[in-house]
GUDO-395489 format. One record per residue (C-alpha): residue in three letters; chain; x, z, y. Coordinates in nm, 3 decimals, decimal comma. Layout:
N
<"ala"; "A"; <X; Z; Y>>
...
END
This chain:
218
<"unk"; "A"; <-1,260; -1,807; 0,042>>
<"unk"; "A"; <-1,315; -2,166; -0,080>>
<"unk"; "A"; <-0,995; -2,263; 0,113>>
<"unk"; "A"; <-0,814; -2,010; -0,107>>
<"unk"; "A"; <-0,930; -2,171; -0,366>>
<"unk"; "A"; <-0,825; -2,530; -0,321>>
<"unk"; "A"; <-0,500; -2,444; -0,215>>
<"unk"; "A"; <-0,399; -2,224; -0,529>>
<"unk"; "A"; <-0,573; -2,452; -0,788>>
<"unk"; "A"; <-0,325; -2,733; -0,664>>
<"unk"; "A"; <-0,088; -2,542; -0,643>>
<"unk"; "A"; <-0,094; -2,411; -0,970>>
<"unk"; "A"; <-0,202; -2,760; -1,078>>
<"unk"; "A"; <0,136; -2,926; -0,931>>
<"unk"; "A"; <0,340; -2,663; -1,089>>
<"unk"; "A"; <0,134; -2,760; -1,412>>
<"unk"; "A"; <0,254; -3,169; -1,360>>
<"unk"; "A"; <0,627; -3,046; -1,383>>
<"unk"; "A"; <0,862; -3,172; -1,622>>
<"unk"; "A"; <1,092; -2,943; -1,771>>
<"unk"; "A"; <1,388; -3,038; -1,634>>
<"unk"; "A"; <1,199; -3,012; -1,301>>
<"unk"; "A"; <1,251; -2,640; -1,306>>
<"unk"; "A"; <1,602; -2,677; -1,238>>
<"unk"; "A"; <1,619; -2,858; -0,894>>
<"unk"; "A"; <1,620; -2,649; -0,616>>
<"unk"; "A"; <1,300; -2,563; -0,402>>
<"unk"; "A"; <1,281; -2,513; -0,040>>
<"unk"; "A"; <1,368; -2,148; -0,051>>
<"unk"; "A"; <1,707; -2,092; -0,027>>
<"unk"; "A"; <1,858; -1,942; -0,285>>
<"unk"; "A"; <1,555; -2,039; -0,526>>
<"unk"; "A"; <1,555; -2,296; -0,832>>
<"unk"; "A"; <1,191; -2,445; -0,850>>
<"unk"; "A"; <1,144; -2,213; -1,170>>
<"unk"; "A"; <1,243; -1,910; -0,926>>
<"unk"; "A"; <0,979; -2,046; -0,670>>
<"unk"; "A"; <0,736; -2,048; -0,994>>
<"unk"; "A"; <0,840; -1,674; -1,069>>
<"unk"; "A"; <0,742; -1,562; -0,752>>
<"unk"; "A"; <0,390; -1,696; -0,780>>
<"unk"; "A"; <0,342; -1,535; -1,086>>
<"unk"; "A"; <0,424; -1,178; -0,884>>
<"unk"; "A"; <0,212; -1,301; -0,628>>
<"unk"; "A"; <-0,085; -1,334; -0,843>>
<"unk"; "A"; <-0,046; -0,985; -0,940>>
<"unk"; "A"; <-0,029; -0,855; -0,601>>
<"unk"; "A"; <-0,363; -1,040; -0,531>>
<"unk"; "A"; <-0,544; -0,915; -0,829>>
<"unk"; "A"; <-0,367; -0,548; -0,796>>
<"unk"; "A"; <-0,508; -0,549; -0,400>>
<"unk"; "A"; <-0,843; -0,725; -0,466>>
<"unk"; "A"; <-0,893; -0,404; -0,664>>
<"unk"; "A"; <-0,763; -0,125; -0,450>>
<"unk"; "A"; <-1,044; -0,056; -0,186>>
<"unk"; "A"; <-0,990; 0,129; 0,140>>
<"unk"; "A"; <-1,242; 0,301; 0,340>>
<"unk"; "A"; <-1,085; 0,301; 0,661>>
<"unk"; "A"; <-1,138; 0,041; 0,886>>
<"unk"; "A"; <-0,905; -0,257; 0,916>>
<"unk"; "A"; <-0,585; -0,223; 1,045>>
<"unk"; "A"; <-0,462; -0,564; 1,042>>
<"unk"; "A"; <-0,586; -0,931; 1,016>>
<"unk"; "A"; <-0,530; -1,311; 0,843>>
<"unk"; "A"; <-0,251; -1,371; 1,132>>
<"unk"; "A"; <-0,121; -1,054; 1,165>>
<"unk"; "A"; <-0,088; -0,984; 0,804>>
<"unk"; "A"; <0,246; -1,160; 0,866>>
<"unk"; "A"; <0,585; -0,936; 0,966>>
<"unk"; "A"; <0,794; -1,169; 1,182>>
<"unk"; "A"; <1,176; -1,239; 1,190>>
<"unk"; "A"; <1,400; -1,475; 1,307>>
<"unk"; "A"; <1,652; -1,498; 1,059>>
<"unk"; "A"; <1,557; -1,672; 0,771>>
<"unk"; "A"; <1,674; -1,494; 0,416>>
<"unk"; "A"; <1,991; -1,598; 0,266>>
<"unk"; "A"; <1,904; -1,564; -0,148>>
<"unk"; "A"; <2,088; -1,215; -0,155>>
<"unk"; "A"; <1,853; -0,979; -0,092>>
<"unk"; "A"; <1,775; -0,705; -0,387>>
<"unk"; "A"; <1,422; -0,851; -0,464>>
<"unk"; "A"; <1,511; -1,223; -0,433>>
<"unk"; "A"; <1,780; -1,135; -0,664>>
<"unk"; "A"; <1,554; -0,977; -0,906>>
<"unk"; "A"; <1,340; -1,265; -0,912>>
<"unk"; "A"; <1,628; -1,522; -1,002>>
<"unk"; "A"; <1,691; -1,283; -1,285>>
<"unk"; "A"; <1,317; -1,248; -1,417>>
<"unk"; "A"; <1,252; -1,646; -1,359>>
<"unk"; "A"; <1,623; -1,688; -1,606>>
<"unk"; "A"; <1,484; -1,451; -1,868>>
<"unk"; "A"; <1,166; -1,689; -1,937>>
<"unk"; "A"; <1,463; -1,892; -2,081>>
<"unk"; "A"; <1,164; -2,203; -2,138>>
<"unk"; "A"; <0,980; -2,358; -1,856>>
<"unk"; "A"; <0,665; -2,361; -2,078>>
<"unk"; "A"; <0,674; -1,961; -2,096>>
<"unk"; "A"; <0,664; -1,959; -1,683>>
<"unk"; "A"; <0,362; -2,216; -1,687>>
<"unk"; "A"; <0,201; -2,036; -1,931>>
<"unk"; "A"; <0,221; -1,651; -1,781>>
<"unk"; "A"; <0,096; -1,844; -1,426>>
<"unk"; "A"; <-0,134; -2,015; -1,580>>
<"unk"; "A"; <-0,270; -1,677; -1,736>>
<"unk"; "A"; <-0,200; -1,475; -1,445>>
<"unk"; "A"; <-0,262; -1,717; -1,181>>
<"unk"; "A"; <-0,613; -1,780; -1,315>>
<"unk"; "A"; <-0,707; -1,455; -1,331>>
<"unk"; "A"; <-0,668; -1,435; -0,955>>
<"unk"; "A"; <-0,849; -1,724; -0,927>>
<"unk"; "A"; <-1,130; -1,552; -1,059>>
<"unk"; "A"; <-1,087; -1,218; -0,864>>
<"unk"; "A"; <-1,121; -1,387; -0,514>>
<"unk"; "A"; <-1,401; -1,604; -0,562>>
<"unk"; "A"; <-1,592; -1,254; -0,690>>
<"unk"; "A"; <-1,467; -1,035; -0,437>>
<"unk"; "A"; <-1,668; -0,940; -0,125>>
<"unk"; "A"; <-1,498; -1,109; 0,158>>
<"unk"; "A"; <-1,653; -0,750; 0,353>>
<"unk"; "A"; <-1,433; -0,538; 0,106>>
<"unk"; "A"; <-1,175; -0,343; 0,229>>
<"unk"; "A"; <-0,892; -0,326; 0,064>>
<"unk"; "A"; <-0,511; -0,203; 0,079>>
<"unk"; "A"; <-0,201; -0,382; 0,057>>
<"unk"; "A"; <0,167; -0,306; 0,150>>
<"unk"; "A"; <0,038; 0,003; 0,341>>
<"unk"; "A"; <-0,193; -0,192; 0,538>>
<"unk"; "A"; <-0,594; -0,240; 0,526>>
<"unk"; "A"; <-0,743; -0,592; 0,568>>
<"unk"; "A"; <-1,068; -0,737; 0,430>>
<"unk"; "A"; <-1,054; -0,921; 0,164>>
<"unk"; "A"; <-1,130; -1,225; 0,362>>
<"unk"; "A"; <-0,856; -1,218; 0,602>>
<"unk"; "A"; <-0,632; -1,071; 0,297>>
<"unk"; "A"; <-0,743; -1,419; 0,085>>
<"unk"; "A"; <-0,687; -1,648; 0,408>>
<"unk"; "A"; <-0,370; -1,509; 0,479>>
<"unk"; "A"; <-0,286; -1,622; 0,142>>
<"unk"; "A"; <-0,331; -1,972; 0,218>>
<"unk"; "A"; <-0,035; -1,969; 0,419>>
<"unk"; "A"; <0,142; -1,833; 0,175>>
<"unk"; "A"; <0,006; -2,081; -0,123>>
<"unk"; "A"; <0,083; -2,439; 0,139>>
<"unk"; "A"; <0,404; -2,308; 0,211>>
<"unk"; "A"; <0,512; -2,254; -0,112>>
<"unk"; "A"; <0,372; -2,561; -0,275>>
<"unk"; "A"; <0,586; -2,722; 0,061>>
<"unk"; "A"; <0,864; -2,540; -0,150>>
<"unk"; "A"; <0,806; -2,626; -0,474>>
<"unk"; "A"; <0,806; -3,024; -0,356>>
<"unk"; "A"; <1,097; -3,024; -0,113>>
<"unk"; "A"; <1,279; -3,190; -0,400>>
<"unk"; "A"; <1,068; -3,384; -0,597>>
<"unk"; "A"; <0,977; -3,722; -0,431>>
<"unk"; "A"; <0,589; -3,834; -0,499>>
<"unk"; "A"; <0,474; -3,472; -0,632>>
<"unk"; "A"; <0,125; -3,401; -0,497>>
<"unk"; "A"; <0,071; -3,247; -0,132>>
<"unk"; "A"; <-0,079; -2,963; -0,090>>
<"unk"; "A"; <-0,434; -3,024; 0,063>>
<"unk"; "A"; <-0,507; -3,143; 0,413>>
<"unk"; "A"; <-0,765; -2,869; 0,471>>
<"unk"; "A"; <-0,479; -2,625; 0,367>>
<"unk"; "A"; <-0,218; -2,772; 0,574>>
<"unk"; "A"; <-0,438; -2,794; 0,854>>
<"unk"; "A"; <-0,526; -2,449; 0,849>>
<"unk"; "A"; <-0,186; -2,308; 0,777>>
<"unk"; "A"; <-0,072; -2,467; 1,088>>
<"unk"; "A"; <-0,324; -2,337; 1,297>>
<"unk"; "A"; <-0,243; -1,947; 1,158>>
<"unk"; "A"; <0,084; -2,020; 1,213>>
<"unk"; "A"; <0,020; -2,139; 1,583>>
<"unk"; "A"; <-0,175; -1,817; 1,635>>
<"unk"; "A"; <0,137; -1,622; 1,499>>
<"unk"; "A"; <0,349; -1,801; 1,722>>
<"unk"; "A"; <0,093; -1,776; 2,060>>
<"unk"; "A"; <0,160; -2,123; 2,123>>
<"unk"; "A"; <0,094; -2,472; 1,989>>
<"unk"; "A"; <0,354; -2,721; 1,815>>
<"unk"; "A"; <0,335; -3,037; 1,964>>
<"unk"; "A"; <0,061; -3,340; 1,848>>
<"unk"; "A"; <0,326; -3,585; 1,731>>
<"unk"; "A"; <0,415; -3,304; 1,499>>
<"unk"; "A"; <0,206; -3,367; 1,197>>
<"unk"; "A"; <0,102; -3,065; 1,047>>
<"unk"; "A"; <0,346; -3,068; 0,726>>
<"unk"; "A"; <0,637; -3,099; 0,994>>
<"unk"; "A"; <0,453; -2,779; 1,254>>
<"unk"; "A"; <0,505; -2,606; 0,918>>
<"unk"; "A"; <0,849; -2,708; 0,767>>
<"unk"; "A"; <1,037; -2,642; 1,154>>
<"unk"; "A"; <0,817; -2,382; 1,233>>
<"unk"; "A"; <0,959; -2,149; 0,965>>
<"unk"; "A"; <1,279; -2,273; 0,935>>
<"unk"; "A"; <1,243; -2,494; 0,655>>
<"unk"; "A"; <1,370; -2,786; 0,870>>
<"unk"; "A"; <1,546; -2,824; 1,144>>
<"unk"; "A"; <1,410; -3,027; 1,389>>
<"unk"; "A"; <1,554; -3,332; 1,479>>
<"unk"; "A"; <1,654; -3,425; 1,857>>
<"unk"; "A"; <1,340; -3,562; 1,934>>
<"unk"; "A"; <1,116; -3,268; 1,814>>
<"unk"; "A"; <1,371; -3,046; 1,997>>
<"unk"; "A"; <1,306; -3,226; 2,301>>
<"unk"; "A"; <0,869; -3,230; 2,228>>
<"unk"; "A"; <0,888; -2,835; 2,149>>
<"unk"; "A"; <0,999; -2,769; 2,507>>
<"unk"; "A"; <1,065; -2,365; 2,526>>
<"unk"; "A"; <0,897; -2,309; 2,175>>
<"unk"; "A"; <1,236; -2,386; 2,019>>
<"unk"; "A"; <1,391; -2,102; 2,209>>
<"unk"; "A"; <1,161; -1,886; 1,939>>
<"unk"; "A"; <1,211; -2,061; 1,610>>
<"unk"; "A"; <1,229; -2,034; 1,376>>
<"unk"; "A"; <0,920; -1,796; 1,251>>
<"unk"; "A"; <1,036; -1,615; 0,906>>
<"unk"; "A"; <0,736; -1,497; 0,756>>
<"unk"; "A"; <0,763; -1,183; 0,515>>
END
């Protein structure tokens, strides 16, 4: 839960350090302008804050790791809701109307999580999960997308090394195997999901795991 924490808070926090003219650069999903990227975290908040507060009574049906639907290919920009994002991001027209709604929104689910029972059950995406796993899954979701909000911008803040650390391991666990030690976490993450491709000498350290990359999370 306190990992949850940390990693949203800088997010939000690096998205706060933007200039405006930041917003325009691309991010490391493809398709996505950083104030796209900063669009989708604002629908993300709601998701957490509409599932924190939908409670299931049967028992769980999935976990923090296997939260995750797999694929292989990773998403081109064209798909209907990735479209619909671009289009919602374009109509905050100023950068400080994005900050401001995630700011807003954002801290709101800040709040939820860290007064939820992690025992809760709750129900997301047709699925039931405590809220535990459900907020730990989630901090995949918030390292990889601060990953994505920096891809462009040299000397912006990392996300945090407990985050990173952890996201790697979840994402080991997703993949049943282990990236290599000379990969530093950052990079396990980046290749692992496509966001890179590895160079020759990672190729050659990931043995057979590169047969099964990349990992598209959805």
């Amino acid at each position: 839960m306190d990992l949850f924490s940390r990693s949203w808070t800088a997010l939000r926090t690096a998205v706060a350090e933007l200039a405006d003219e930041d917003f325009a650069r691309p991010s490391g999903c493809t398709g996505w302008l950083v104030r796209d990227l900063v669009c989708h975290l604002i629908i993300d908040a709601q998701d957490v804050l509409i599932t924190l507060v939908t409670p299931a009574e049967t028992e769980p049906t999935r976990d923090a790791v296997t939260y995750w639907d797999v694929a292989r290919t990773p998403p081109t920009g064209d798909d209907p809701l990735d479209a619909l994002t671009v289009r919602l991001a374009a109509a905050y027209e100023e950068p400080r109307l994005l900050t401001f709604h995630l700011d807003d929104v954002g801290s709101a689910a800040g709040r939820a999580a860290a007064l939820v029972d992690p025992r809760l059950r709750v129900r997301t995406r047709d699925q039931v999960l405590t809220a535990g796993d459900y907020l730990s899954a989630y901090v995949l979701e918030w390292t990889l997308h601060h990953l994505d909000l920096i891809a462009h911008l040299p000397g912006a803040a990392e996300p945090p090394a407990e985050g990173l650390a952890r996201s790697r391991e979840m994402l080991e666990k997703i993949a049943r195997a282990a990236f290599p030690a000379s990969f530093s976490d950052r990079d396990a993450l980046l290749v692992g999901t496509g966001r890179r491709a590895p160079t020759e000498a990672q190729k050659a350290d990931l043995g057979g795991l590169a047969t099964r990359l990349p990992l598209v999370l959805g």
